[in-house]
C-alpha positions in Angstrom: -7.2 -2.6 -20.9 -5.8 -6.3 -21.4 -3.8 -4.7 -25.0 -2.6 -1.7 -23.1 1.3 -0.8 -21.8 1.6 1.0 -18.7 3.1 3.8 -20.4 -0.1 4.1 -22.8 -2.0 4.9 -19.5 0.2 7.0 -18.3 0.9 9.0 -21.9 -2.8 9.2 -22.3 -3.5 10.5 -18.3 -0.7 13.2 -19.4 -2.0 13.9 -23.3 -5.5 14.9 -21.1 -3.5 17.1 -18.8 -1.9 19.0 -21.0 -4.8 19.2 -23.4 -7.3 20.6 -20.8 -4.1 23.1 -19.6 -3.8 24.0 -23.1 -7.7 24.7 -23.9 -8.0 26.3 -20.3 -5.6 28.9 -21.0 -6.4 29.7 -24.9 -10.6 30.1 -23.0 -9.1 32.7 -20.3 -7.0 34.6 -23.4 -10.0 35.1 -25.5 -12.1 36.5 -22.2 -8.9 38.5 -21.9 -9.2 39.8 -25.6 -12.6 40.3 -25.1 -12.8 41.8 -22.0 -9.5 44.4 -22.9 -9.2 44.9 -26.8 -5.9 46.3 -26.1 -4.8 43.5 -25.2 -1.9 41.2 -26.4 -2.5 37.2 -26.8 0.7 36.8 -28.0 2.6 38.4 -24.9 0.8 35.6 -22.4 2.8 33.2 -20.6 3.7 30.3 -23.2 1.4 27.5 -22.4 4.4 24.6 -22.3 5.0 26.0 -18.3 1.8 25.6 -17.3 0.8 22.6 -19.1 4.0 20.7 -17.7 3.3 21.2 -14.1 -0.5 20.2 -14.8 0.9 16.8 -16.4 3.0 16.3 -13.4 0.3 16.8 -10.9 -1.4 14.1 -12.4 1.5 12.0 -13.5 2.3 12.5 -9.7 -1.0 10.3 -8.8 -0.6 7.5 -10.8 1.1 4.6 -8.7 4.0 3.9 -11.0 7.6 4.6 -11.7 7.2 7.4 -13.8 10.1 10.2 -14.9 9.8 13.3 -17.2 12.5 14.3 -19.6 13.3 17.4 -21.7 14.6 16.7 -25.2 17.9 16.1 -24.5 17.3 13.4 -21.6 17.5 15.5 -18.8 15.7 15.0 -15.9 12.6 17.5 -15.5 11.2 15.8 -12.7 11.1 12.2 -10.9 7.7 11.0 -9.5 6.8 9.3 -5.7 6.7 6.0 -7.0 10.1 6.4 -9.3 11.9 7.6 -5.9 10.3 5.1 -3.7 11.3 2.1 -6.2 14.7 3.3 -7.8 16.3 6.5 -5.3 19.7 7.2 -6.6 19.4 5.2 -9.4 17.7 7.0 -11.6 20.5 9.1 -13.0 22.4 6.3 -13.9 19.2 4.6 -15.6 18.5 7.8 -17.4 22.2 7.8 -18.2 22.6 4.5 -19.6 23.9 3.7 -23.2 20.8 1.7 -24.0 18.7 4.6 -22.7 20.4 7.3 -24.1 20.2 5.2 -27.5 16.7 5.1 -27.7 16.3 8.5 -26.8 18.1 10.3 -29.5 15.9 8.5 -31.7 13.1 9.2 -29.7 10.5 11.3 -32.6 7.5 13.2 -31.4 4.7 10.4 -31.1 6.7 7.4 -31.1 7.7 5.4 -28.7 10.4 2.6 -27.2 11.4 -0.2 -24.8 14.4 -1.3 -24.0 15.8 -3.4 -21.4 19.0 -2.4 -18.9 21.0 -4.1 -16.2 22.5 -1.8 -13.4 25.7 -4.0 -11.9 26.0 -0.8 -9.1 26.1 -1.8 -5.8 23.9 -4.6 -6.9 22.3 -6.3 -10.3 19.0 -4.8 -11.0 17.3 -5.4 -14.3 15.0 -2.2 -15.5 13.0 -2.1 -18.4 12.2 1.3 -19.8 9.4 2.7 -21.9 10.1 6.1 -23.6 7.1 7.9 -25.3 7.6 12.2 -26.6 4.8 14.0 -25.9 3.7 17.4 -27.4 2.7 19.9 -24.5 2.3 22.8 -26.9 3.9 25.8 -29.1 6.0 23.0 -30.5 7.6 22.1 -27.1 7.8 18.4 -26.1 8.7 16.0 -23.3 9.3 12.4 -22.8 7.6 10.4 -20.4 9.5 7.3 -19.1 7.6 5.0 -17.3 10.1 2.3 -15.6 9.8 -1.1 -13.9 11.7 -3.3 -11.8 12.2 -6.7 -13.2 15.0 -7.9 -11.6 12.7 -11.0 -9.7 12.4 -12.6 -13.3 15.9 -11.8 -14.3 17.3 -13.5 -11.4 14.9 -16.3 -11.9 15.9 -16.7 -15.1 19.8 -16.4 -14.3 19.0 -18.8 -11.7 17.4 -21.6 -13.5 20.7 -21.2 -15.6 22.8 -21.3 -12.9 21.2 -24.1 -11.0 21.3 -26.7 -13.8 24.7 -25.6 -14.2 25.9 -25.9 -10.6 24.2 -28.9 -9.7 25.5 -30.9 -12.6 28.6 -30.1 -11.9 28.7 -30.4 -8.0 26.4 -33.4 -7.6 28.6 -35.3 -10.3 31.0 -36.7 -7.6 28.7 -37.8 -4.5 26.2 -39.3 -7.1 29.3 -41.5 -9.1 30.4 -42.6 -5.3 27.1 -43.4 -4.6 26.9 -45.2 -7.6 30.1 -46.8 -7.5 28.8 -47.9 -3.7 25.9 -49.6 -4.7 27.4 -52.0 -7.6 29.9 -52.7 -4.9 27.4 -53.9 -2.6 25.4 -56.1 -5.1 28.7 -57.4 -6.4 31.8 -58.3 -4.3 30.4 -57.3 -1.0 27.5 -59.1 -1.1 27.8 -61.7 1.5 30.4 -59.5 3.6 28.5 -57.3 6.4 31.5 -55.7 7.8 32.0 -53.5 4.3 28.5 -53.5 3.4 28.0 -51.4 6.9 31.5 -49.5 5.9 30.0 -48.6 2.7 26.7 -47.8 3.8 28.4 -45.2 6.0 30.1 -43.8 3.4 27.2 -43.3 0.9 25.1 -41.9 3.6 28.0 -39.2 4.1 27.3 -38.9 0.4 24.0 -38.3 0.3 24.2 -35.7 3.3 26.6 -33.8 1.0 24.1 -33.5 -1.8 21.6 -32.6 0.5 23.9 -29.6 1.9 24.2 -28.6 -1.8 20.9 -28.8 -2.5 19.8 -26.8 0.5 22.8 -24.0 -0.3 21.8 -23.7 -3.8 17.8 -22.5 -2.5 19.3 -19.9 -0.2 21.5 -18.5 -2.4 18.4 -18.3 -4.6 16.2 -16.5 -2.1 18.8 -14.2 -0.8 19.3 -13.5 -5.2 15.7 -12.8 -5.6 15.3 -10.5 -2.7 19.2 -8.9 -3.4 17.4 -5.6 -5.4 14.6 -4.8 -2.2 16.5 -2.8 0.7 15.2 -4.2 3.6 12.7 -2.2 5.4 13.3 -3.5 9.3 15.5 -2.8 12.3 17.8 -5.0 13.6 18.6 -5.2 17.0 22.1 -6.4 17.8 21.8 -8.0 21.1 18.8 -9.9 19.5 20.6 -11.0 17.2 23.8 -12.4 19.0 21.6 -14.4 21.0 19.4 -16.2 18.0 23.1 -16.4 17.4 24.3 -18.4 20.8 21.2 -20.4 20.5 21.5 -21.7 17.3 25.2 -22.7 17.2 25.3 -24.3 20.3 24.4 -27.6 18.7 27.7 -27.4 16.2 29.9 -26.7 19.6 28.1 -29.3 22.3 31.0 -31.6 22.7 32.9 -30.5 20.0 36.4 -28.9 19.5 35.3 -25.6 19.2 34.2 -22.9 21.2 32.5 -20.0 20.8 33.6 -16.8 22.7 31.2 -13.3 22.6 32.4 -10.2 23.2 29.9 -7.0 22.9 29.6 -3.5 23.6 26.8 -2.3 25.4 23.9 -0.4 24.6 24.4 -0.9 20.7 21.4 0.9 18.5 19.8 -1.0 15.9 20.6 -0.9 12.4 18.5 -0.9 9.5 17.5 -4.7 8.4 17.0 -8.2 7.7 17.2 -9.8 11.6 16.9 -13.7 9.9 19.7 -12.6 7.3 22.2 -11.1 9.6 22.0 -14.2 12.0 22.6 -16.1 8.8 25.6 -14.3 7.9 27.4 -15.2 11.3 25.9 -18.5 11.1 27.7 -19.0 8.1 30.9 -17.5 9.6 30.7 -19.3 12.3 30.4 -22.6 10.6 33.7 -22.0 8.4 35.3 -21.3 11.2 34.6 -24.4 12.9 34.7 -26.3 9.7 38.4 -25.1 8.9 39.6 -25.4 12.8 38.2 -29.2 12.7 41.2 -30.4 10.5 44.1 -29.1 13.1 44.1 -32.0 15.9 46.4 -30.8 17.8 44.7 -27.3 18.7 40.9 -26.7 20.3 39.5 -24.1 17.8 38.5 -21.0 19.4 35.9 -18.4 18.3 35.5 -14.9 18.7 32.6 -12.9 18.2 32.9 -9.1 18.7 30.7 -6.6 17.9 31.0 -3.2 18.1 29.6 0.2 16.8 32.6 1.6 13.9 33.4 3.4 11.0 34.1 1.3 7.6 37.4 2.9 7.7 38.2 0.9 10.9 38.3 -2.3 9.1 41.1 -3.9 8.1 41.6 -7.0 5.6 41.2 -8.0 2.3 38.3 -5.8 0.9 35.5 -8.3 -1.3 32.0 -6.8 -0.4 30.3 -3.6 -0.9 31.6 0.0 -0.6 29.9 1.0 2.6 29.7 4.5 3.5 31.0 7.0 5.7 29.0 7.0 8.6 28.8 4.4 11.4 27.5 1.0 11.7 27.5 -2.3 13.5 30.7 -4.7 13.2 30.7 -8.1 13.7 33.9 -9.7 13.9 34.4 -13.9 13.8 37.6 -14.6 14.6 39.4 -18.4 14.7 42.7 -19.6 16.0 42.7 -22.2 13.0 45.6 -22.8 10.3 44.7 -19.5 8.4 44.3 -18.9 4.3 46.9 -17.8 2.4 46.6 -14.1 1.0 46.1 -15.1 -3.0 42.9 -17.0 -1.8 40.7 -14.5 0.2 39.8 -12.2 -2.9 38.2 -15.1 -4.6 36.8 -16.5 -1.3 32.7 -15.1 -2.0 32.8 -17.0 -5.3 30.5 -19.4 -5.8 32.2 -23.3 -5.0 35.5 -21.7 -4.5 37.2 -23.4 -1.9 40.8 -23.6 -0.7 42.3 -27.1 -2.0 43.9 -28.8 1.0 41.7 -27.7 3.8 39.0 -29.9 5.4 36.4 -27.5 4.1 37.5 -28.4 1.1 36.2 -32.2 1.3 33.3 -31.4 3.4 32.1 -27.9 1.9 30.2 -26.6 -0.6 31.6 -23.6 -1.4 28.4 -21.6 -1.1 28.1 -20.6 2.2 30.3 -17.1 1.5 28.6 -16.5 -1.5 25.8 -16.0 0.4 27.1 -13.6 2.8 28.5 -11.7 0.2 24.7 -11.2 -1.3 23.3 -10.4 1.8 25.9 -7.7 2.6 25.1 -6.6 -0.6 21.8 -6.2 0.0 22.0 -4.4 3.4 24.6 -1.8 1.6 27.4 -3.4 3.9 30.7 -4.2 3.9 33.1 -7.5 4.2 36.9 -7.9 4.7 39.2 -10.9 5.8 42.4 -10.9 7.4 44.3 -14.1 7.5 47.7 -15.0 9.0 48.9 -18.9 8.0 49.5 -20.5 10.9 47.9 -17.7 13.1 43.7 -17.8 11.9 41.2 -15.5 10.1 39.3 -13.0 10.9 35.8 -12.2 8.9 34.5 -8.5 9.2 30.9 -7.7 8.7 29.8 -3.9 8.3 26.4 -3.1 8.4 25.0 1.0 8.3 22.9 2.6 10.7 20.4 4.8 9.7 20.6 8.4 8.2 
C-alpha cells in the first residue's frame, strides 16, 4: 500500500463496483434469454445506470473527498466526505482553469494531479487527482479524489513570510540594541547615570522584539487554522467578561477606560470563544495604544454589542462579505485623535501603521492583521469609521447559525 495514491484505491474500489454490476446484469440477461427465448438482450436497461449508482454506493463508504464527473466535468455526484471537507466549494474547484485543463485531456485510463489555490472567502490550497473510468457500453466517468493541503501551504508561505518579516522588523531594535551596547563599553563606561538611561532604553528594545516575535506566532496559528470553520458556540456574555477580566490590567491606573454596553439575552453564535476575545483584545489595545499619545484627553472605550444585520454597519468595508442573515456585533469605540480616511483600507495589512501616531513607535503592525484572519475564518465581517479629531470606531460581524 506504501506505492499507492489515494485515488488508486478509490479507482480500483470503483473498477470492482462496476465490474460486478456489469457481470451481475449480463448473468440475469442470459437467465432471461434462457428462461423467455423471445426475449430481447439488447432492449435491457444499458448497464452504465446501474453500474454508476453501484460505484457510488461504494465510493460513498470510502472516507475521502471523493467527486464523480461526466465527460464534460460536470458534477454527477459529490460524496459525504467531499461535502463535509469542501461544501460550496466544490463547484468552483471543479470549475477551476487548472482543473478544467486537465480534464479535457483527461483519456480513458489515464490519469492527473494538479494543484489549485481558492483565494474565496479565504486561501485554501486543493490538490486534485483525476482518473476516467469505463462503466460500460463505451460510457465513462471521472473520479476525482481531492485533498485539503492548505496546512502545508500556509506552512510553507509562512516560513517565507517569517524570514522575511522578521528581517525586516527586527532590523531597527537589534541595531539600537547594538548601537546601546558599544556605547556602554565605550564612552559610558564609567558614567552610571547613562549606563542606567541606556539600559532602559534597550530593555524597551528588547520588549519590542519580543511583541514581534510573539505577533508573528499568532498570526501563524490563526493562518494555519484560517481554512477549518470552527465547529463551537460562542456565548456572547461569556465572552465580554473573559473580555473585562483580561484588559483590566492595560486600564488599572491608566488613561483609559473601558465602558460595556450590551443587550440582553443575546444567543450564541457559531465559533472560536478564545479567537473572538482575541479580536476585541486586539481592538481594545489599539484603542488604548492610539488614545495614549493625546495628553490632554482620558481615552474612553466603548464596547457595544448587539444582535444586527451586516447591512447595519457602517464604515470603511476591509473584511469578509458576510451574509444576509443576523449576527452578533461588537462595536469598540475610542474618543482618541482618529485616522484619516486614505489609511483605514490598508489598516489589516500586515506592519501597516499610520506614521505619526504613538502606535506607530510602539506597534507592530500585526495586531489587525490578525483580526482580519480570524474574521475570515468565522465568515464575518469588519468595518472602521473614523472622524480626525473625533475617534474610531471598529465593527465586528459575526453569523449566527442557519
Amino acid at each position: 500500500m506504501a506505492g499507492l495514491w489515494p485515488e488508486d484505491v478509490v479507482a480500483g474500489m470503483a473498477l470492482l463496483a462496476a465490474g460486478g454490476m456489469g457481470w451481475r446484469m449480463v448473468a440475469g440477461r442470459r437467465r432471461a434469454a434462457t428462461e423467455d427465448p423471445g426475449s430481447d438482450p439488447a432492449r435491457a436497461a444499458p448497464p452504465s445506470a446501474d453500474a454508476l449508482s453501484r460505484m457510488i454506493e461504494v465510493l460513498d463508504l470510502v472516507p475521502a473527498a471523493i467527486l464523480v464527473l461526466d465527460a464534460g466535468g460536470r458534477i454527477l455526484h459529490a460524496g459525504p466526505g467531499a461535502w463535509e471537507l469542501f461544501g460550496d466549494s466544490l463547484g468552483a474547484i471543479v470549475r477551476h482553469p487548472a482543473a478544467q485543463s486537465a480534464l479535457l485531456r483527461l483519456h480513458e485510463g489515464d490519469r492527473a494531479e494538479v494543484d489549485m489555490v481558492l483565494d474565496v472567502p479565504v486561501r485554501r490550497a486543493v490538490r486534485a487527482q483525476f482518473r476516467r473510468v469505463d462503466i460500460g457500453r463505451g460510457e465513462s466517468v471521472v473520479l476525482a479524489t481531492l485533498l485539503d493541503v492548505s496546512e502545508q501551504d500556509a506552512v510553507e508561505r509562512m516560513r517565507t513570510d517569517f524570514v522575511a518579516y522578521a528581517s525586516h522588523e527586527l532590523r531597527t531594535p537589534l541595531a539600537a540594541l547594538t548601537g546601546f551596547i558599544e556605547t556602554l563599553r565605550g564612552p559610558a563606561a564609567d558614567d552610571p547615570p547613562a549606563q542606567q538611561r541606556f539600559l532602559g532604553v534597550m530593555a524597551g528594545q528588547a520588549a519590542r522584539m519580543q511583541r514581534l516575535l510573539d505577533r508573528l506566532l499568532m498570526l501563524s496559528r490563526v493562518q494555519m487554522s484560517e481554512h477549518r470553520k470552527p465547529r463551537g458556540q460562542v456565548d456572547p456574555a461569556a465572552v465580554i467578561a473573559r473580555v473585562r477580566d483580561e484588559t483590566a490590567p492595560l486600564l488599572d491606573g491608566g488613561p483609559a477606560t473601558l465602558h460595556i454596553d450590551m443587550a440582553d439575552d443575546l444567543p450564541s453564535f457559531p465559533g472560536d470563544s478564545d479567537q473572538v476575545v482575541q479580536v476585541l483584545l486586539n481592538l481594545i489595545e489599539n484603542a488604548i495604544k492610539y488614545g495614549s499619545g493625546e495628553s490632554d484627553r482620558a481615552v474612553r472605550i466603548g464596547l457595544r454589542v448587539r444582535q444586527a444585520a451586516p447591512s447595519a454597519m457602517v464604515g470603511v468595508d476591509v473584511g469578509a462579505t458576510g451574509g444576509a442573515r443576523n449576527g452578533i456585533a461588537f462595536a469598540v469605540t475610542d474618543n482618541g485623535p482618529g485616522i484619516e480616511a486614505r489609511h483605514l483600507p490598508r489598516l489589516t495589512e500586515r506592519f501597516y501603521r499610520v506614521e505619526g501616531t504613538a502606535a506607530r513607535r510602539t506597534g507592530t503592525g500585526l495586531g489587525l492583521a490578525i483580526v482580519k484572519h480570524i474574521i475570515d475564518r468565522h465568515d464575518g465581517r469588519l468595518t472602521i469609521d473614523s472622524v480626525v479629531g473625533r475617534g474610531t470606531a471598529f465593527t465586528v460581524w459575526f453569523p449566527l447559525a442557519g
